[in-house]
Residue, then its C-alpha position, 0 to 999 in steps of 0.5 A: x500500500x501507498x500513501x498518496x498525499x494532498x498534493x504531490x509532484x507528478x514523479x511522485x504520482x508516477x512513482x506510487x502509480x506505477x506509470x510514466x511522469x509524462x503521462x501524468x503531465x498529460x492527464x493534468x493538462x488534458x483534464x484540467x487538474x488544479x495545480x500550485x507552484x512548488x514554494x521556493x523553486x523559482x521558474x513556472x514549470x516546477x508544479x505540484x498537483x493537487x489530490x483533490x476529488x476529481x482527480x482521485x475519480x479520474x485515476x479510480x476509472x483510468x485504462x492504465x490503472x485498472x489493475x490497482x485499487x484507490x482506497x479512500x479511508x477518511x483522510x488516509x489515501x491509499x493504493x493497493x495491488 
């Protein structure tokens, strides 16, 4: 089980998803997710992606991800194999 947190950098989405960071890159542009500067890292390309309910939905009914279940326990979001 991994913990996935609040807002994460798209290497470590990738990393706990088991998928490439290019493809979350595409998923946050395609879909539109909500993402915040990382503080302290200057230029604009550096961002963290925000873990909210929409994204959580979209990777629950991804192709990719089908194999692996998003477990939503309070505040506690889990990924298990």
């Amino acid at each position: 089980m991994m913990k996935l947190k609040d807002k994460m950098t798209p290497a470590e989405l990738a990393d706990c998803l088991g998928l490439a960071r290019q493809t979350i890159n595409r998923w946050v542009r395609q879909q539109k997710w909500r993402t915040e500067a990382i503080p302290g890292v200057k230029g604009g390309r550096a961002r963290l992606v925000v873990i909210d309910k929409p994204v959580l939905e979209f990777l629950t009914n991804a192709p990719a991800r089908r194999h692996i279940h998003l477990a939503i326990n309070g505040e506690e979001i889990v990924t298990t194999e």
